[in-house]
Each structure stands twice: as C-alpha cells, then as structure tokens.
N, C-alpha and C positions, 0 to 999 in steps of 0.2 A: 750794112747796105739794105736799104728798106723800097718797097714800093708805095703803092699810094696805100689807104689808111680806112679807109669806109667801108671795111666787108667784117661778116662775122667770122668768128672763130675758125669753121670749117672751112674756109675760102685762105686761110694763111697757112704757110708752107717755111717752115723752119727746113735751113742748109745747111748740114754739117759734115766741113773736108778739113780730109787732112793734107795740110799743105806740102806734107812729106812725098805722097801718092805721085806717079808720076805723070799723070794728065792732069794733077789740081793747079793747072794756071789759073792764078785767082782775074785776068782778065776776061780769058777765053771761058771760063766758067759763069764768072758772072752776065755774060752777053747771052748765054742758052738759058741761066734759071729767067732776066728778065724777057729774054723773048716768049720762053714756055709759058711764064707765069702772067705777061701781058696777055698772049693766044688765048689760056684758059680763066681769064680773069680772077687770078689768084693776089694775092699778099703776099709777098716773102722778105724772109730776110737770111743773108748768111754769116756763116763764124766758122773761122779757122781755127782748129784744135792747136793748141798750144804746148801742149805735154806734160801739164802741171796743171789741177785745178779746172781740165775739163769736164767731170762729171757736173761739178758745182756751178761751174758759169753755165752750161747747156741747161741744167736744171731751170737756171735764174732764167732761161730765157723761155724756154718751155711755159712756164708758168707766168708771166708777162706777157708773152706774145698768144699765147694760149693757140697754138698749132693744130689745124688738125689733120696735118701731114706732119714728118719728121722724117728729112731725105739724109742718108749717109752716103757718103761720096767719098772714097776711099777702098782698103785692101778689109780682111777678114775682123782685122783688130777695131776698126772705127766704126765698122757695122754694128760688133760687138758692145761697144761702148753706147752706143746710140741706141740699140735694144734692150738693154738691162734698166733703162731709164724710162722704156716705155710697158714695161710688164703691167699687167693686168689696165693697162688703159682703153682708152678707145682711139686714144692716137694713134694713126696708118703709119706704116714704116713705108719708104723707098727708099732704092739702092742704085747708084750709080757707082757701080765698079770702075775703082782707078788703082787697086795695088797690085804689088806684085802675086801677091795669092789674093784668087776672087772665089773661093770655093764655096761660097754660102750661093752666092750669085749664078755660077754655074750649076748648082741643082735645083734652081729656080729657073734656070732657062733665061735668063737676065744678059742681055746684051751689052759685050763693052764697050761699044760704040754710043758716044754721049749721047748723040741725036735719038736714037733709038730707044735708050733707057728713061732718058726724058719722058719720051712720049710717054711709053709704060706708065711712069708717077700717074702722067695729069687724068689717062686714058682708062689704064685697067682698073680693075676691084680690086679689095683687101683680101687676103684669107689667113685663115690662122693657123698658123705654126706653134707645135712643142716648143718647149726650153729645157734643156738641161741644169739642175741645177745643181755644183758641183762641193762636196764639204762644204753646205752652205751658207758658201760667202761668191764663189765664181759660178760662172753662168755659159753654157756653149748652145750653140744655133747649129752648130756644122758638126766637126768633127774634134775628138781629144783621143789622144792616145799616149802608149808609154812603150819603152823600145827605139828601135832605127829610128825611124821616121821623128820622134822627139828630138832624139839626137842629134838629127839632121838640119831641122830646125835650129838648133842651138848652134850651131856651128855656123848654119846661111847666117845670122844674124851678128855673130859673134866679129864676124871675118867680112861683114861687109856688102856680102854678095848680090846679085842684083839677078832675074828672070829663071827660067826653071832650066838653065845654062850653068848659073851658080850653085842650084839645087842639085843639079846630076854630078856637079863636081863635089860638092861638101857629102852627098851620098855613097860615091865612092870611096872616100876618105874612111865614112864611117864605117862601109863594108869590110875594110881592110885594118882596121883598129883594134883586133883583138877580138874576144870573145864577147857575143853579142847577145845571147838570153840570159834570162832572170826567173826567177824564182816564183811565181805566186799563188793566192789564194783567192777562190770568186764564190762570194756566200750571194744565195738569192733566194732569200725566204729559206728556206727549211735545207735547200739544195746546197753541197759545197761540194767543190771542185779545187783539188790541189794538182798543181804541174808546174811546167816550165816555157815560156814564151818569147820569142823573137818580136814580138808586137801585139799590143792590146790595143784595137782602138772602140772608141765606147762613141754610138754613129747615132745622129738623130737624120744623118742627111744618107747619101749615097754613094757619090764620089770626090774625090781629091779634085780640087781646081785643075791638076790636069787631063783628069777624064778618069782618071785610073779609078775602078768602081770598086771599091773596099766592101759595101758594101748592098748588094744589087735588090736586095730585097726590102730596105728603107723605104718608108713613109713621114713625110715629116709631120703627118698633126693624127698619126693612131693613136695615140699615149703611149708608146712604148720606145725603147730605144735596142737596139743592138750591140752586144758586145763581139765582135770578132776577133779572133783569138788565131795567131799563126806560129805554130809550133817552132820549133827547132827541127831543120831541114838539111836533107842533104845537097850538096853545091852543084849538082845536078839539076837537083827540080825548081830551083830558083829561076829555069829559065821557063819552065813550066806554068809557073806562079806568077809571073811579071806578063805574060801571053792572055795569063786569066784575068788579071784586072781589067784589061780590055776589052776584055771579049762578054762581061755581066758572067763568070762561073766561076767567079773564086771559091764560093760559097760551097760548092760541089767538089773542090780540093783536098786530097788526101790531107794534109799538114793544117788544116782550117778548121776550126770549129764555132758557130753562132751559136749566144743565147740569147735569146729574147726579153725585158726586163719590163718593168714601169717604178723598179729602186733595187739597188744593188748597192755591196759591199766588193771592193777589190785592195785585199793585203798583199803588200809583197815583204818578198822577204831582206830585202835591201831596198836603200832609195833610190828612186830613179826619176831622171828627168822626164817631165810630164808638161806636153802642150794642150792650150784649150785655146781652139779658134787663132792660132797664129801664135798666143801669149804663152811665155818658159814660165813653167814653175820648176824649182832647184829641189834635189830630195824630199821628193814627195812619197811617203809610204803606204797609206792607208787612203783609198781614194772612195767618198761617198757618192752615189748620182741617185738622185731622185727625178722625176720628170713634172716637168709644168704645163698641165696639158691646154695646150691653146691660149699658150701665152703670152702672144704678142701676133698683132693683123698686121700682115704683108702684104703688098702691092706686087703682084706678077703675074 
C-alpha cells in the first residue's frame, strides 16, 4: 500500500506491523498511516511481518523505498526486529505500540493509544538510544534477563496466554515450581563476582511494561547498562520487593545488588532460560553484553 510518489527520501515513511499484535487491524491501521501521512505530507508504504524471511523482505524494502522513517507497530519483539536493521543509520525509528508487552514504549513515554502515537512519529524529534549487543549475534533496546521472570516468559508463550492477567497466572505457576535460583559468575573487567541469583536482568531501560521499575536509575543513551542482581530471599521480603518496584527503590533493597557496565561477562553455572526483549533463548550459559552507544534515533 503506497501513497503518492514525488517526495524525497526523508518525506517517505516505511510501516511495519505485526499482524499478530492486537490492535494491527490492517484496515483501521491503514486509514491513520494515510490520514497522518496525507496531514504531514509524507510517502508511505506498509508490510505485514510474516514470520518467515522478515528481516530480508523489510531490508528489500528499506533500501528500495529508501525511508527516512521506519514505524514498528507492534509488541517488544517487532520493535526489536525493526531496530537491528536500522543500526548505525540515519533512519528515524517510531513506535506504535500494539502488543501484549510495550515495555520499550512505556519507558519512552509512548502512548498506546494510535492517535496519539501517530502524532509522535510525524511531530516529535529523533534521539538516540543505546543498544545492547548480546553474544554478538542478538540485540536488546529494553530489557533481558535470566531467572523467574525468563521463565515466566516461556511459559505466557508456551501455554498461549494473553495480557498481564496471563503473566500473573504463568508467574505464579513459576513461584511455586520448585527451587528457583542458580548459580553464577559476573566478570567486569578485572572485577568478578561469584553467588547465587533469583534474577539477573541486564537493563538499558528502566521498567517492565507494567510499570514495575527493575531498574530506577537507567538511562537509555549514557553508554552504560545495569545489571541487577536479586538474591535468593526469604518469603517474607518478597512482599517487600514487589511494594519496591513501584515505588523506584528496589535499587536500595537489602536482597538487590547493581553494577554498572559498558561490557560484561556473565557465566552461569547451569543453562538457563534467557529472554531478550520478549524473545526465549533455551540453555543459554555463558552470556556476552557489549553496549552500542547511540545506536539507533528514536522518535519520542
């Protein structure tokens, strides 16, 4: 779906949804890009992820339609997709959150109300964000961890589940599954650190799409990222712990520990499941992160 054809490059505006997401009605979506994109006399064209072979077809279009926007409309995973392919360019990213996890979106302050995020694209400036880049072949904007919250992950997916209704029941599941820390090792530069963890998550952002603030003292374009670290607790202070993510003072938690990085090493001593930006990796041992400092312009 194309509009008219006589502007240059920076006036066209590539749309990529995922038709999975649960507001990507390919009608109702198409009648807001061409009203926005008539209002601000843009070029666009859209494509619906397929699930096979879309880095390749958006590449083909990227480079044919020579965009100098590139909107993702969609959950955590198609933002994802849509940013790995604009590294180190000059192409603007925007984001029309439509999944079940918006957590890149929500620490942008990005609204998920269509109208709204619209405007955003045509309206606001680019700025630049870090990238994580992880055992250098995967890529994170938001958040990756290893522990519950992976776990948790694997299972809302696994089993089908649907808004953060499905999350608190697959989470409970997990709470009650047996023994829940692991073993591991955090080398940073000359520094190493051996213990035991309920949760590692490795943070370029600040909170969980539902507000819960992992961690409160993120910035997303310092060059540095966070690893927070949540010990092995007694069943007690879990209610303690779950009160602080809301409240921005996890970080000041007896069971919590932050290091501050710009590359790091984290071994464990068993595989575990490891998410990055919504996406399961399966026994994952040995996890790289290097940081890409300002590696890709955002619109928000």
């Amino acid at each position: 779906m194309t509009g008219a054809s006589k502007h240059t490059s920076n006036k066209h505006v590539l749309f990529v949804a995922n038709p999975k997401s649960g507001k990507a009605n390919s009608e109702r979506l198409s009648k807001y890009i061409s009203d926005y994109s008539k209002m601000y006399s843009y070029v666009w064209q859209l494509y619906f992820t397929k699930g096979t072979n879309d880095e390749q077809a958006i590449s083909e279009k990227i480079r044919h339609f020579k965009p100098g926007i590139v909107v993702a409309a969609g959950g955590d995973g198609t933002i994802n997709l849509v940013a790995r392919l604009l590294l180190k360019t000059t192409i603007k990213l925007g984001i029309i959150p439509m999944g079940s996890a918006n957590g890149f979106a929500y620490n942008l302050r990005i609204p998920v109300n269509i109208d709204q995020a619209m405007k955003i694209i045509f309206t606001a400036t680019a700025n630049p964000v870090d990238v994580l880049k992880i055992n250098k072949q995967h890529y994170s904007l938001h958040l990756c961890d290893i522990g519950i919250n992976a776990r948790t992950v694997k299972r809302f997916e696994k089993e089908n589940s649907k808004g953060l209704s499905g999350y608190g029941k697959q989470l409970f599941k997990e709470l009650f599954a047996g023994k829940t820390h692991f073993k591991y090792q955090l080398n940073i530069g000359k520094f190493v650190k051996k213990s035991r963890a309920e949760i590692i998550v490795i943070a370029n952002a600040r909170a969980f799409g539902t507000g819960a603030q992992i961690n409160p003292e993120g910035i997303l374009n310092d060059g540095k990222f966070e690893m927070v670290i949540i010990k092995p607790y007694p069943w007690w202070a879990g209610f303690m712990l779950l009160f602080s993510f809301f409240t921005g003072k996890l970080h000041r938690m007896r069971y919590v520990r932050v290091y501050k990085a710009s590359q790091a090493r984290i071994k464990l001593r068993k595989p575990q499941v490891f998410q990055i930006d919504g996406e399961i990796l399966n026994d994952v041992k040995t996890i790289d992160i290097e940081i890409i400092r300002r590696g890709i312009q955002v619109i928000f």
